[in-house]
N, C-alpha and C positions, 0 to 999 in steps of 0.2 A: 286750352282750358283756362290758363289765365287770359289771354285775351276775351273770353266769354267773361268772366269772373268781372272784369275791367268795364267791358260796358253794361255788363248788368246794373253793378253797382251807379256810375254814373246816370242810366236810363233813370234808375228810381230816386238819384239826387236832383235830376234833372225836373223830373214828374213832380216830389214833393216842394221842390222850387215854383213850379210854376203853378201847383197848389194855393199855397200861402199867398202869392203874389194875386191871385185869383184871374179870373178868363180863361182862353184856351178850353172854352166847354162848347162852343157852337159846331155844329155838323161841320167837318171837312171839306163837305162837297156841295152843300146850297147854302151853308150860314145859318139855317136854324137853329134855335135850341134845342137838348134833347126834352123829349115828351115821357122817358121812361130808363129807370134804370136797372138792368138786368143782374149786373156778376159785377162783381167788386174781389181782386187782388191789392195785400200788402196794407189794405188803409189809404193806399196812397192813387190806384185808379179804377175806374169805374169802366164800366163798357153799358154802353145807352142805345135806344134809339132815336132818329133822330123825329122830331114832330112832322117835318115837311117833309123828305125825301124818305125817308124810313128808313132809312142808313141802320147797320150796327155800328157804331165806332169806338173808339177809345178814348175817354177823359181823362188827363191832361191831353191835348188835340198835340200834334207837329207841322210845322208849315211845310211848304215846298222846298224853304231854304233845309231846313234842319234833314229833310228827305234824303236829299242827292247829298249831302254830307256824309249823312250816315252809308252809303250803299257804295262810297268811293273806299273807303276803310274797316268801317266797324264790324261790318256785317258777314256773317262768318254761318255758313251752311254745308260743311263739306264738301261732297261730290259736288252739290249746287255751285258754289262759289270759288272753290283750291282750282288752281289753272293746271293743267296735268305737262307734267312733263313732255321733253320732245320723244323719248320712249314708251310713255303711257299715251298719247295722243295716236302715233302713227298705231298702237295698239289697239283702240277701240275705232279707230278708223278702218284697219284690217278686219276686225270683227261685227263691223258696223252695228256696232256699242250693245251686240248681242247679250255682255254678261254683267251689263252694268247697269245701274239703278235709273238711269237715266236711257233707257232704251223704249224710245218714242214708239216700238211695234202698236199698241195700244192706240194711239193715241191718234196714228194714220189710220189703224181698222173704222175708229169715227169717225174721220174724213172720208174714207170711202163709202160706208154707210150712210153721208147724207148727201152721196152724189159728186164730189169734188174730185175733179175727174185733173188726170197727169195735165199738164200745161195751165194749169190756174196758175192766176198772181193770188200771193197770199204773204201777208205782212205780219211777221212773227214778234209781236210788240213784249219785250222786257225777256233777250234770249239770251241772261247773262253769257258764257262763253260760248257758245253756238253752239254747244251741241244736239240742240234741238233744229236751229236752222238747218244744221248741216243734214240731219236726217231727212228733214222735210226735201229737203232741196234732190238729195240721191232719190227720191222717191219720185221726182219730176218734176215738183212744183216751184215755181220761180218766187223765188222766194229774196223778199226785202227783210230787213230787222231793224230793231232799235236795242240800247240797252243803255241805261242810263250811268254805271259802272263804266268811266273810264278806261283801267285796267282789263275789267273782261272783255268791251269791246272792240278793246287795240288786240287783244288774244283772240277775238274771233274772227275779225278781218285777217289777222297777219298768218294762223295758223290753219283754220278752216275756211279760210276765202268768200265769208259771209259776206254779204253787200250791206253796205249802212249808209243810203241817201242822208241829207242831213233833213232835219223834221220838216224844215219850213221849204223843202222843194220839195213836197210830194203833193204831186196833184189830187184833188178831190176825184171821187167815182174812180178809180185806178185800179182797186184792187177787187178779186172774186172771194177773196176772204184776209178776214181779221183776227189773227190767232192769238192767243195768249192759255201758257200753262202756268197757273199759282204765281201771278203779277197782280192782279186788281186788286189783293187784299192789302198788298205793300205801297200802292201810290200813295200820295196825297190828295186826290179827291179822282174819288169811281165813278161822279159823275162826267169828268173830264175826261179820261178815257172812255167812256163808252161813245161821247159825243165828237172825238176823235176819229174815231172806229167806223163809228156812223158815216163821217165824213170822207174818209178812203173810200169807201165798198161802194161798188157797182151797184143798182138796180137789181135788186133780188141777191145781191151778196149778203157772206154771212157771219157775223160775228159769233165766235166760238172763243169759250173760254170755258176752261178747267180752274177751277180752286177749291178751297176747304170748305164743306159744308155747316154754310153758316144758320141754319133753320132747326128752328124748337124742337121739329120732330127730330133732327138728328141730337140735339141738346137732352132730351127727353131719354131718348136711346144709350145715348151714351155720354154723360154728365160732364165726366173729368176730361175725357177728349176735346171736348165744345171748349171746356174753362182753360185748360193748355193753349186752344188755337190762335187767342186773343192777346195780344199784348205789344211790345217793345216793335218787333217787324212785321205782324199783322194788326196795323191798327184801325182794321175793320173788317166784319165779315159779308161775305155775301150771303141772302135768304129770297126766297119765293117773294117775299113780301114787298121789299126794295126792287127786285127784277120787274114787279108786276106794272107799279108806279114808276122804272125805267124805261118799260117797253110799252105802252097801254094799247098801242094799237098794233104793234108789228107782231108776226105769229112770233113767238116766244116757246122756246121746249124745254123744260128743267128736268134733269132724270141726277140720280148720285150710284157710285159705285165702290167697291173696296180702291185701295191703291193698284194701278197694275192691273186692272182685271175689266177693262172697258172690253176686249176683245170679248168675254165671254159673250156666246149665244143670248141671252138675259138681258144684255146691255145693250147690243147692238141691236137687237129687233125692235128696243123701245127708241131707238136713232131712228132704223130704219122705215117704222112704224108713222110718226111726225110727217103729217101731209102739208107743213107748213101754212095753215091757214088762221087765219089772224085771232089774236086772243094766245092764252096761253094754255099750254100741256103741261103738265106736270106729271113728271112719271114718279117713281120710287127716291124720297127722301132718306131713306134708313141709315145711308151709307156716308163715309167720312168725304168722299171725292164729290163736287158736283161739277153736274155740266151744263153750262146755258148756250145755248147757240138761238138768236135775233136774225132774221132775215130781215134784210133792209129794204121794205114796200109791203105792200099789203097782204100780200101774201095771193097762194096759186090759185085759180079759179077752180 
C-alpha cells in the first residue's frame, strides 16, 4: 500500500512537472497532436485522441525511457506482478493454475475457436512471469516470449522454463500467431507493437490480443470503469476506432466480454462465427474485456 501510495504521488508530481514545463502532448505512437479531449483526472491529466492515428492516450505522454523504468520496479499488480513462491509456483503448476485469477482456460477456448490448432508457433509478447506462457505452451503450442520486467523474466525462464529469444534474432514470418493478454495498453507506442507483430506472423497469421475495453459504447455503459481504466500504467486505450485505421485492409474481428467469461457459448460463437474476410467485424462492445485478432493478408477467399 505504501509502495502504491509512493508512486502514485510521484506519477502526478511527475505529470504536473511536465505540465508546467509544457510538451509531452503529441500521440505516443505517430507524433500527432491530440484532435480531441475526452476525461480529465486531478487537474493535472487529460486523456485525448489522437488527430492522425486515433489513438486514446494520456496527457502528460511517457517516453520509452520513463516505460521500462517504471515496469523494472514501480509497477505493482498482484497476482500480475508478486513472483510466487518456490511452494506457490509448484502449486498452481500442479493445479495448472486451475484456482487462480490467472487461469488462461478462457483464453485457449479462443484460440481454439479461431482454428489454432496444437503445434503453432505463437509469440506471447509482454508475459510478465510466465504464467501465461506456461499454459499456452502445456496446451501444445510452442511458445516464444518477451517481457520487458527484468526481474519477471529472469522468473520465468529460471522457474517455468519459458524461452525468451532476444528481440533482434527473431526472424520475420516465424510465427502462426502473435499473443498478448492486457500489454498494448501499457507500451509506449501501440503503433509499434502492432507493426512488430505484423512482422513475426506468417502469411495468414494472427494477431490476437486481449485488453480493456477502450470504446464509447463501453464508456457510455459504464462511465466510472472507462474513467478508472486510464492513467499512470494504462496510458492508452484501445477502441474500434484506432483498430479500424490500424488494420484498414486486413479482416479485422473486435468482439468484448465480461472478465473470465470468453469461454461462454455467446463469445466463442462470435470467434467462431468471423470468416476472416477483409474489412472489419465488430461484434458486441458492452463488455469491459475486448478482443482484436488481425490476420495478417487479405483475408480467405
Amino acid at each position: 500500500m505504501l509502495q502504491r501510495l509512493r508512486n502514485k504521488t510521484g506519477y502526478l508530481l511527475s505529470s504536473m512537472g511536465k505540465r508546467l514545463a509544457g510538451g509531452h502532448r503529441n500521440c505516443p505512437s505517430c507524433g500527432a497532436a491530440p484532435a480531441e479531449q475526452l476525461d480529465q483526472k486531478w487537474l493535472v491529466t487529460t486523456f485525448c485522441r489522437c488527430a492522425r492515428c486515433r489513438l486514446l492516450y494520456r496527457i502528460p505522454t511517457s517516453d520509452a525511457r520513463e516505460n521500462e523504468a517504471f515496469y523494472q520496479e514501480d509497477y505493482t499488480e498482484g497476482f500480475t506482478t508478486d513472483l510466487p513462491s518456490t511452494a506457490e509456483i509448484q502449486e498452481l503448476i500442479a493445479t495448472r493454475f486451475a484456482n487462480s485469477e490467472k487461469n488462461y482456460a478462457h483464453y485457449l477456448a479462443v484460440l481454439h475457436a479461431l482454428g489454432v490448432s496444437q503445434g503453432a508457433r505463437l509469440f506471447d509478447y509482454g508475459c510478465s512471469w510466465g504464467y501465461g506462457s506456461h499454459q499456452l505452451a502445456a496446451a501444445g503450442y510452442e511458445v516464444d516470449a518477451f517481457e520487458i520486467s527484468r526481474p519477471r523474466a529472469a522468473y520465468a525462464r529460471s522457474q517455468l522454463g519459458v524461452s525468451m529469444p532476444a528481440m533482434d534474432q527473431l526472424a520475420p514470418a516465424s510465427y502462426d500467431v502473435f499473443f498478448s493478454a492486457h500489454v498494448i495498453e501499457h507500451v509506449p507506442s501501440s503503433s509499434a507493437m502492432i507493426a512488430l507483430g505484423m512482422r513475426l506472423l506468417k502469411p495468414g497469421g494472427l494477431f490476437v490480443c486481449f485488453c480493456p475495453n477502450g470504446s464509447l459504447t463501453f464508456r457510455q455503459r459504464a462511465p466510472r470503469d472507462w474513467h478508472l481504466m486510464w492513467g499512470q500504467s494504462h496510458p492508452q486505450l484501445i477502441d474500434e476506432v484506432f483498430l479500424q485505421q490500424a488494420f484498414p485492409h486486413q479482416p479485422l474481428l473486435l468482439h468484448s466480454a465480461p472478465l473470465l467469461h470468453w469461454n461462454a457459448p455467446v463469445h466463442l460463437q462470435a470467434v467462431t462465427d468471423w470468416q476472416q474476410q477483409p474489412g472489419a467485424k465488430l461484434g458486441s462492445l458492452d463488455h469491459v474485456e475486448l478482443l482484436f485478432v488481425a490476420a495478417n493478408g487479405a483475408g480467405k477467399n
